[in-house]
C-alpha positions in Angstrom: 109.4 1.3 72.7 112.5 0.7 74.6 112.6 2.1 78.6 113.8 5.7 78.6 117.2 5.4 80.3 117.8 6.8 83.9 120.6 9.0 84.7 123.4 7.0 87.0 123.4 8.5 90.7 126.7 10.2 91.2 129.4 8.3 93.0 129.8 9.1 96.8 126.5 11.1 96.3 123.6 10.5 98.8 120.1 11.2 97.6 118.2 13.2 100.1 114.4 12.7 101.3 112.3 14.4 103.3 111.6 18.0 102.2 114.1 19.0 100.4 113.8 16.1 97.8 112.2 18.3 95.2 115.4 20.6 95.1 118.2 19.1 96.2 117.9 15.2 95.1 121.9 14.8 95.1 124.8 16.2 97.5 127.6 14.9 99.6 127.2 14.5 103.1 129.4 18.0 103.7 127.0 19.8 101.1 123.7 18.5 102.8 125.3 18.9 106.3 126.1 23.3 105.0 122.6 23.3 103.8 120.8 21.9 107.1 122.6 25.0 108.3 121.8 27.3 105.7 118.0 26.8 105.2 116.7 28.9 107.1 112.9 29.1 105.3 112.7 25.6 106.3 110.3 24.8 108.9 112.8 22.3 110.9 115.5 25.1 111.0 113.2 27.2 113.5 115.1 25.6 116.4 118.0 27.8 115.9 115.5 30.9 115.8 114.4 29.8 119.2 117.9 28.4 120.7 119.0 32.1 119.9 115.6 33.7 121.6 116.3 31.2 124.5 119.9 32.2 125.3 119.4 36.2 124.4 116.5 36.1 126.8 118.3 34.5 129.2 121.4 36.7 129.5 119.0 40.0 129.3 117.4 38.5 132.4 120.6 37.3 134.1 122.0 40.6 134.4 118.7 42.9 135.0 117.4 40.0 137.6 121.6 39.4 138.5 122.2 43.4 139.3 119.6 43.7 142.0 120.0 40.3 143.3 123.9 40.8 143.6 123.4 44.2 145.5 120.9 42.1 147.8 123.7 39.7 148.7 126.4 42.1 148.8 124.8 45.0 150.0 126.0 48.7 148.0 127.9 46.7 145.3 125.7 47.6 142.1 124.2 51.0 142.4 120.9 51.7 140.5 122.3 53.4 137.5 124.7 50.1 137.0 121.8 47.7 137.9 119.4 49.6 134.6 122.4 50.5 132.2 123.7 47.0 132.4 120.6 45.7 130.4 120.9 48.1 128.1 124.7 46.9 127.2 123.5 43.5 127.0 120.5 43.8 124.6 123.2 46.2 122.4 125.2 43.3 122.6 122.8 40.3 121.8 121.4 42.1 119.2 124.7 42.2 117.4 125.4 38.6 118.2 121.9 37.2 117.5 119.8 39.4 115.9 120.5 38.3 112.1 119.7 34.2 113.5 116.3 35.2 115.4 115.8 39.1 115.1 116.7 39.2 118.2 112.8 39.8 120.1 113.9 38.8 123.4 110.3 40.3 124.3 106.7 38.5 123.9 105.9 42.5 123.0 108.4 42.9 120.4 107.6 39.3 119.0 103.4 40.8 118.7 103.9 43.5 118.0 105.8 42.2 114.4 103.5 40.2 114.2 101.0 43.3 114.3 102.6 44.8 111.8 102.9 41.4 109.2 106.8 41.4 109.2 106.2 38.0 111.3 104.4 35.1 111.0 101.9 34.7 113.6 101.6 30.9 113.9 105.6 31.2 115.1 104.8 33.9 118.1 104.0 30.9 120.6 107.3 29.5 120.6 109.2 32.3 120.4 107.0 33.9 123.4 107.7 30.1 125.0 111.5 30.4 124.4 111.6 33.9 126.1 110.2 32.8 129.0 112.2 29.9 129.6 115.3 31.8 128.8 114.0 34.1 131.6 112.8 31.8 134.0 116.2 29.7 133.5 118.4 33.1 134.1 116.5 34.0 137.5 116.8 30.1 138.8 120.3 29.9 138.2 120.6 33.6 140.2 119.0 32.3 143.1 120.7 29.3 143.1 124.1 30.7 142.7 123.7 34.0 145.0 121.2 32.0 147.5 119.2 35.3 147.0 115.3 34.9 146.5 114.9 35.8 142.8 112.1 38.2 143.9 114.8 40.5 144.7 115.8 40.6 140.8 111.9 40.9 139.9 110.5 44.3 139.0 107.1 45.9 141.1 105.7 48.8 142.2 107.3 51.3 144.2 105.8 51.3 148.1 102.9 53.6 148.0 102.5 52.8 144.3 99.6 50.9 142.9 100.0 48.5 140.1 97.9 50.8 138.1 100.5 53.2 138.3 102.9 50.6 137.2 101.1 49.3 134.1 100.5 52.8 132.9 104.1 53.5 133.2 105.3 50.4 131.2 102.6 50.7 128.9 103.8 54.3 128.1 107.6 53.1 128.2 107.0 50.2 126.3 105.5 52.2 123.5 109.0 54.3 123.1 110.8 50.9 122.9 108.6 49.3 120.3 108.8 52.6 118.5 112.5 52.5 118.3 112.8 48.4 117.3 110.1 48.9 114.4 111.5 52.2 113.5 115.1 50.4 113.1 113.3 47.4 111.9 111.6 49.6 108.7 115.5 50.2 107.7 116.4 46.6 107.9 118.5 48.2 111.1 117.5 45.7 113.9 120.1 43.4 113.3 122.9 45.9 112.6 124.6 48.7 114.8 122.3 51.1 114.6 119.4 48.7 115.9 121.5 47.6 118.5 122.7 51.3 119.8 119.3 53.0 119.9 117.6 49.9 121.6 120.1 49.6 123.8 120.6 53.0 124.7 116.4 53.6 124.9 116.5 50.4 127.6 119.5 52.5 129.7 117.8 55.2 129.4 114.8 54.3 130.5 115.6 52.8 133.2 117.6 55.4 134.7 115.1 57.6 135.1 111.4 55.7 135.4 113.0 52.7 137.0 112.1 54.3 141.0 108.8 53.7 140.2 108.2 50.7 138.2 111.3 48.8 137.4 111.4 50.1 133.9 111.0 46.5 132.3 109.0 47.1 129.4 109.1 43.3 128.7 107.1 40.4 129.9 109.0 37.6 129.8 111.9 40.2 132.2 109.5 40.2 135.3 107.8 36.8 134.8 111.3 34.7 135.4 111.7 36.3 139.1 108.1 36.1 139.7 108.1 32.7 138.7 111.0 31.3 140.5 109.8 33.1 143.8 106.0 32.3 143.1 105.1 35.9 143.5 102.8 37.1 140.6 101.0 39.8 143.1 101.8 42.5 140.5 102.7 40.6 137.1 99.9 41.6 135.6 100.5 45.1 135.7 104.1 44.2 133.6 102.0 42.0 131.5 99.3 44.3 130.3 101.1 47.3 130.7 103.9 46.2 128.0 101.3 44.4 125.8 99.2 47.5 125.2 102.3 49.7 124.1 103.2 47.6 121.5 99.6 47.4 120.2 100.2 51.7 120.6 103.8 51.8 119.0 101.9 49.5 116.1 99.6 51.9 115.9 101.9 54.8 115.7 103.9 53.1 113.1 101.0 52.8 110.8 100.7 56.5 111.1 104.2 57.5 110.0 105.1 54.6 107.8 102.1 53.2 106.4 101.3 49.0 107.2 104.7 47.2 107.2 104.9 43.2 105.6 107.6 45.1 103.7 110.9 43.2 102.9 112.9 45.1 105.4 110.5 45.0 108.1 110.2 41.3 107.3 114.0 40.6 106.9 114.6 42.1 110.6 112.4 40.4 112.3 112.8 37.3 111.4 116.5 37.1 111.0 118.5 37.6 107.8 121.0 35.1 108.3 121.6 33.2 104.3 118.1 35.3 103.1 117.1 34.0 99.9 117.5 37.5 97.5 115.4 37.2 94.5 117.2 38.1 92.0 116.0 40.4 88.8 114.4 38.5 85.9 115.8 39.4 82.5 112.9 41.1 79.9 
């Protein structure tokens, strides 16, 4: 028997190894350069997920940490209603940027609370919740830095003659709104579109505007734990760390109620990003 005969590699071709050997054995540099890009269901792509939870989380915190802190230094130049609506802008504004690379979480509550609900893969909520608060952390070093205002200023506690009781029940009950919203969106593949971005957006605005006296309004973990770490002042973190934690496990709960368990495709599509999603397409009978 003669040696079946091998196909010839195609000139200026590059065979590629590693995972993608099975599917792609042959493409230019250009081609495998657009697919390293493109592949997002590969595991080694997950670094873009996290770049984009890194820098959203970071800009969220830069100007809710940045509004108070700036008002510190230059005393009556950001009222209250500037210093809560302004994060509400920016979230509006990374979800439209960002939210079809990473879903745009920006919150270790938003991130388990998908999780909760199967649209997200649990063995990938450490590093995003590690992203968010090194995003968060970065944006209130490089406040106190810049302004030469302690970053405690830009951190969010209880009002004086508040307990942090008082505090995690109110973020618990405000964080259960804003979960509601983002998997409510989420369910109609809206989380990464306009309508995700305005009613997320407009909920953190609102919000803030009127529980902010109390609490802070900040409904997100990774928000108060940048300040508090930069200043080394956790006194009340925990109350902003159960409080928002236990109204996304309620807003999961409520979900369930009005739209049945989620691992759907929409659900799934939002909060993971839908940048290049891989449609299956309809067999033919």
């Amino acid at each position: 028997m003669q040696p079946a005969e091998t196909q010839p590699e195609p000139i200026g071709r590059e065979r590629i190894t590693g995972p993608g050997d099975g599917r792609y054995p042959f493409l230019t540099a250009e081609q495998r350069l657009v697919k390293m890009f493109q592949d997002f269901d590969d595991p080694a792509q997950e670094w873009r997920r996290l770049i984009a939870e890194l820098a959203g989380t970071f800009f969220l915190v830069l100007v809710a940490a940045g509004g108070p802190m700036m008002n510190r230094a230059f005393s009556g130049s950001v009222g209250r209603a500037a210093a809560v609506v302004a994060p509400g802008l920016m979230v509006m504004g990374i979800i439209l940027a960002m939210g079809k690379v990473s879903g745009a979480h920006l919150n270790p509550a938003v991130s388990m609370a998908f999780a909760l609900r199967s649209d997200f893969p649990w063995r990938r909520v450490p590093s995003y919740v590690a992203a968010q608060l090194a995003g968060a952390a970065l944006a209130a070093w490089f406040l106190q830095a810049l302004i030469h205002v302690s970053s405690r200023y830009g951190s969010t506690y209880p009002a004086p003659g508040r307990t942090g009781v008082d505090a995690m029940l109110l973020e618990a009950v405000l964080t259960l709104g804003l979960v509601s919203i983002v998997l409510g969106t989420a369910s109609g593949a809206q989380q990464v579109g306009l309508f995700g971005a305005l009613g997320v957006g407009s909920y953190v605005a609102l919000a803030g505007l009127w529980a902010s006296p109390l609490a802070g309004a900040s409904m997100n973990p990774a928000r108060t734990f940048g300040p508090d770490l930069v200043s080394i002042h956790f006194a009340s973190y925990w109350a902003y760390l159960v409080g928002p934690l236990a109204g996304a496990v309620l807003a999961v709960g409520l979900a369930f109620v009005l739209r049945g368990p989620g691992g759907g495709r929409t659900g799934s599509l939002s909060a993971q990003g839908t940048l290049f999603p891989r449609i299956r397409r309809p067999t033919k009978d």
